[in-house]
N, C-alpha and C positions, 0 to 999 in steps of 0.2 A: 756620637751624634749621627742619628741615620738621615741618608742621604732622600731628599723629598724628590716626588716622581712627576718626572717633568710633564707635561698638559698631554703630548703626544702617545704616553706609554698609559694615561688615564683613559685618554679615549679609544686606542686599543685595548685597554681592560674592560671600558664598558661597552664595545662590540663584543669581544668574549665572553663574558658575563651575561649581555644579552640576547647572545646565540644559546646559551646553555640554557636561561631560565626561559624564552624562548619556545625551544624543543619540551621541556618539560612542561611548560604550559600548555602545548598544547595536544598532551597528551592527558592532561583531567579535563574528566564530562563538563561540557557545557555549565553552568548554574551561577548560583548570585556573587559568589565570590571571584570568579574567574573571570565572567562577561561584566557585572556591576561595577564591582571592588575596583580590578587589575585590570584590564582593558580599557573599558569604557571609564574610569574612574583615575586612578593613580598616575599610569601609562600614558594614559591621554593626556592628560595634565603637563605631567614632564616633558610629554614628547613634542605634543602642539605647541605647545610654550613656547619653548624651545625654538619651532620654526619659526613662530611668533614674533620672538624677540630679533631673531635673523631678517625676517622680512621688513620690521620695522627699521631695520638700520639701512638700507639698500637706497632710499631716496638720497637722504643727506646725505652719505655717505659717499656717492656716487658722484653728485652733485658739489662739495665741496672740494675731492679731489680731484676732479678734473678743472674745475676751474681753477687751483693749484699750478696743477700739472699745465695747464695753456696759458697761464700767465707767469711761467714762470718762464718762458722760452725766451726771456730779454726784446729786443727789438726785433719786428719780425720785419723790416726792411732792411735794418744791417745783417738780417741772417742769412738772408738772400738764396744762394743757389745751394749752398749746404744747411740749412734751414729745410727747403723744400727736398731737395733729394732724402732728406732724412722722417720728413712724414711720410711722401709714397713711398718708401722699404720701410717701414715699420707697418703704417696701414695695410699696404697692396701684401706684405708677406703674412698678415696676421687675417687678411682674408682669404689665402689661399689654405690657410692650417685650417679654417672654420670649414673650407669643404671639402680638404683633404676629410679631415673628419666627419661628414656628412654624407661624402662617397663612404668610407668606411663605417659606420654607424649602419648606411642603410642598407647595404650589401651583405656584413656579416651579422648584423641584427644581434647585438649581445642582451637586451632584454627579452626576445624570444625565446618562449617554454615558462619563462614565469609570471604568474598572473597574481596581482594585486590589485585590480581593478576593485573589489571588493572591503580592502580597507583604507578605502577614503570614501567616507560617510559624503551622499550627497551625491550628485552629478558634478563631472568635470566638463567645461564649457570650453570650448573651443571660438574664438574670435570668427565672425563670419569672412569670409573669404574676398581678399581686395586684391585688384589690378594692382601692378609692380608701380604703376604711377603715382595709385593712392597712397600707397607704403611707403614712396619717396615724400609725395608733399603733406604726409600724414606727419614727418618729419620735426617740422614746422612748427612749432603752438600760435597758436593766437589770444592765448590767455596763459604764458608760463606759470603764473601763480597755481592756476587750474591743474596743470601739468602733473606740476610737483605735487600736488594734494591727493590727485588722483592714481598717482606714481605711472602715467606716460612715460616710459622709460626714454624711448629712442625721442621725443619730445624735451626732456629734462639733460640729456645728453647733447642736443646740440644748442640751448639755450647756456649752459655751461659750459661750451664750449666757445660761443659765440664770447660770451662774458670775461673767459680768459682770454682770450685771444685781443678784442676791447683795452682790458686792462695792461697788455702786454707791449703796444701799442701805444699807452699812453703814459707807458714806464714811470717817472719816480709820483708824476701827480695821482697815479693809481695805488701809492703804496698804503695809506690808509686803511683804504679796504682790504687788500691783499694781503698785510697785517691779520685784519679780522679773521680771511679767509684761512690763513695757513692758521689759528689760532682753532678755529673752528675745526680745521680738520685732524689737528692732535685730540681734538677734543671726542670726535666720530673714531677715533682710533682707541684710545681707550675704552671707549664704551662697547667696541667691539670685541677687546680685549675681555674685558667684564664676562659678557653673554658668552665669551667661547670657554670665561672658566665653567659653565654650566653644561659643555658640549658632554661631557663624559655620561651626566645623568639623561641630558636628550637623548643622545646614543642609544645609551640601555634602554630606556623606555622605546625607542621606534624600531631601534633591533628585535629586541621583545616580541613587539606587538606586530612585526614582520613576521616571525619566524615560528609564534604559536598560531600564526593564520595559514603561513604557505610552507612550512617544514624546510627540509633541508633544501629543496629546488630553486633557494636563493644562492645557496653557495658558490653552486655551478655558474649561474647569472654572472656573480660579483667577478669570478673567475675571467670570465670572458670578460666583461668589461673591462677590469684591468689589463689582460691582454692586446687588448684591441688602443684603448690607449696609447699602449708603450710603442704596438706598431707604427700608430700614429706618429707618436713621436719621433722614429724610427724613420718614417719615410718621409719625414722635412724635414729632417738635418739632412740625410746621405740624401736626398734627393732636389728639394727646396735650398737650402741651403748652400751645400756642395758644389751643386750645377751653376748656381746663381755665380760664386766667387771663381768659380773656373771662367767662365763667360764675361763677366766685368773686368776681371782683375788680368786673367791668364797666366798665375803663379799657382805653384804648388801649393796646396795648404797642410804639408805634412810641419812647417815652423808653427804654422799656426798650434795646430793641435798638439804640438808638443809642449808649445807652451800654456796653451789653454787648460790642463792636467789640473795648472796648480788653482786656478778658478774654480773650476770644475769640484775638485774638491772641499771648496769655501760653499760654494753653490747645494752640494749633498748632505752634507752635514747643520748648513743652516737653514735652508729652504727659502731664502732671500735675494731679492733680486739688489736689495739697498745695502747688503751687507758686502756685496760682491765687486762695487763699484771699483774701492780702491783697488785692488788684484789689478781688474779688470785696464784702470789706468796705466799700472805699472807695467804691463804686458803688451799694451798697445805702443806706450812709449817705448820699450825695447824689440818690440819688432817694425820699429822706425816711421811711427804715425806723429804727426805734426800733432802740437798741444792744441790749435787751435780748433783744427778736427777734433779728437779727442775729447776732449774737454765740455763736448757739447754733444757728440752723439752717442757716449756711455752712461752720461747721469741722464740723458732723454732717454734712452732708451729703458733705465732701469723702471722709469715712471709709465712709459704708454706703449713700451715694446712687449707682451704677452703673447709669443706664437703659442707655447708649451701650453701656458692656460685657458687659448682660445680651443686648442684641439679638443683638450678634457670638458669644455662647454661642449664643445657640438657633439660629440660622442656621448655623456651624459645626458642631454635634453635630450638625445634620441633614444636613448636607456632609458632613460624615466618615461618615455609617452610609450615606448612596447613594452615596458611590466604592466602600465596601467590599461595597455591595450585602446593608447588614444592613437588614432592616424594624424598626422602631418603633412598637409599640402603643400605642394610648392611656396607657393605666399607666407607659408610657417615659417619655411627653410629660410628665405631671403631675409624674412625678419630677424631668423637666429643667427645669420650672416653678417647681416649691420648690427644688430645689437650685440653680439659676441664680439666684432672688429671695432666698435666707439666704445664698448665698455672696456677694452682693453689699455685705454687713455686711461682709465680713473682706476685700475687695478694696483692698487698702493703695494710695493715690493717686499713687502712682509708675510711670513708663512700666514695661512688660515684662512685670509679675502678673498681667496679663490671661491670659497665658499657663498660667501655674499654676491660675490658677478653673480654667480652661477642661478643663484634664485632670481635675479633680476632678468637673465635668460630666460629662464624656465615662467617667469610672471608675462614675459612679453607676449609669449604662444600658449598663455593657459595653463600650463602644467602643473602638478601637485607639486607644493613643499614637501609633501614629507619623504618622496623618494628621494632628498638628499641625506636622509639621515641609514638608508642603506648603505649610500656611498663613503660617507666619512671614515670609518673605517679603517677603508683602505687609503683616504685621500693624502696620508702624510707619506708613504709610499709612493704616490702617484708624484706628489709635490714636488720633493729630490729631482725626480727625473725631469719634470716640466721646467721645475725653477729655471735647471741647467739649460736645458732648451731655449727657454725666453733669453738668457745672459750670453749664450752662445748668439744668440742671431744678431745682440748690441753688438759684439764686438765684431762678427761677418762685415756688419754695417759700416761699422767704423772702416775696416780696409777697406770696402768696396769705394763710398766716402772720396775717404783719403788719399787713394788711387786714381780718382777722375779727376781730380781736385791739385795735379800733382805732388800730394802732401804727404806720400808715402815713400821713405829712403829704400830703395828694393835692395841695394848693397847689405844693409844693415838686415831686409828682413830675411834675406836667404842664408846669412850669416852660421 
């Protein structure tokens, strides 16, 4: 019985595939079959689709898990002082990765030198230019139905937010609804599942249609993106991270990472932040964290803690607007700031959603869809490392936590 090939090694076959057909594409003259047929015809079909069906998922999507995610937090009065210390370190670190990566994006420029400006039909528009004030109480809706219809991202972000939080508050008399909600969002879950069995053939078609427009001068791009990436990642752990649990804590974290190994590799192998959880319990408990800590800021954190995949936002949406050769004001940046750091609340801890934040970034400031379908590619590579990243900073969290809170045995953890 031959072994079926699992979704990741499809859609690295149809990057390959449509790098190959691709380059040979675009190497036959111009005429009806190549620009009608296959480009403008078959390509387009698949590949828009494709972004299509991803962008339609991004409202609900968003929207049902975060209000999940904030109503699930039990009572936010008995949570009290570890409650709040565990939103600002997840928030305040997952907007530090947005501009670590933003400094990095816009300093080493990894979409510079390639130009695709040219295959997205139509003008790209860029939102007019608002004071940091406006951007704040633009925040706001005053018609959240409006919101959601019109997909106001950072609008629909803290109306969902507001809503879990409501509901969490009003513990068991909310459970009806919250029912619904977590019902609806298994429901946003498979259907996102669905759309990404279709990833392989979008792939091929925007690969394609990348690569018989601009030749090999993407390769180099993807290159460096990835690169630049991983440095990201690279410099909030040893730097973000490291610094943070030296200075809170003032313990070595050579226990830490020894035992972190065996996370680490649940985390690579799955690309899941919800798969890592249990590990991640068992290791806190034996490097002498109280269950009461524990117990609350590993499975929050697997739901709203994304440093890993806030960095690959902000480095991305900055890759996509210089292939397309779009600029980004200030007022862009702070947008991809907040919306990369609240969407990181509704980032459901399963491989692949990274991809849907990501459009939802890229819709807040304008940007095209379809330069995600460059990046996919490489994005289950990227994934591994980020995943790891994000589950690493849950459990930082937890000692740091558990340590102010004196709920961490230091006997046991220097052990």
């Amino acid at each position: 019985m031959k072994k079926k090939l699992s979704l990741t090694t499809k859609i690295l076959l149809g990057l390959f595939l449509g790098f190959i057909f691709g380059l040979i594409l675009k190497q036959v003259p111009n005429g009806f079959i190549k620009n009608t047929i296959l480009l403008d015809g078959v390509l387009k079909v698949l590949g828009n689709g494709f972004t299509s069906a991803i962008k339609m998922m991004v409202v609900p999507l968003v929207f049902v898990s975060l209000v999940c995610g904030t109503s699930s937090m039990g009572d936010v009065k008995r949570l009290g002082r570890i409650g709040g210390k565990t939103m600002i370190f997840y928030l305040g670190t997952t907007a530090i990765a947005v501009i670590v990566s933003l400094v990095l994006g816009s300093t080493l420029k990894p979409g510079v030198g390639l130009d695709m400006s040219s295959v997205v039909s139509g003008e790209v528009a860029i939102g007019e230019s608002k004071s940091v004030v406006d951007i704040i109480l633009d925040i706001i809706p005053s018609n959240p139905i409006a919101s959601l219809a019109n997909g106001e991202m950072l609008q629909v972000i803290f109306f969902a937010m507001l809503l879990g939080v409501a509901m969490s508050i009003l513990g068991k008399k909310a459970d009806p609804v919250r029912v619904v909600f977590e019902s609806a969002n298994e429901i946003c879950m498979k259907m996102v599942n669905i759309i990404m069995l279709f990833a392989p053939y979008g792939v091929f078609a925007l690969v394609s249609n990348t690569f018989a427009t601009v030749g090999t001068d993407a390769i180099f791009a993807l290159l460096k993106y990835v690169s630049i990436v991983l440095l990201g990642l690279l410099i909030h752990v040893t730097i973000v991270y490291g610094g943070m649990f030296k200075l809170f804590t003032k313990q070595k974290i050579k226990p830490f990472i020894s035992k972190f190994s065996r996370v680490a590799a649940i985390t690579f192998s799955t690309a899941s932040s919800n798969a890592s959880v249990p590990a991640s319990l068992e290791i806190m408990e034996e490097l002498g964290v109280n269950k009461s800590v524990r117990s609350f800021t590993i499975p929050m954190g697997a739901t709203i803690n994304m440093d890993g995949t806030a960095i690959m936002q902000g480095i991305a949406a900055l890759f996509i607007a210089q292939i397309y050769n779009i600029d980004l004001g200030i007022n862009d940046m702070i947008t991809i700031v907040l919306t990369a750091t609240l969407a990181s609340i509704g980032t459901a801890g399963v491989p692949g959603v990274g991809m849907i934040m990501l459009s939802m970034v890229l819709q807040s400031v304008g940007l095209p869809l379809e330069g995600i379908g460059l990046i996919m590619g490489v994005e289950r590579i990227i994934d591994m490392f980020r995943t790891t990243v994000n589950v690493m900073g849950d459990n930082i969290c937890t000692l740091i936590i558990a340590n102010s809170e004196k709920e961490l045995e230091l006997n046991k953890y220097n052990c």
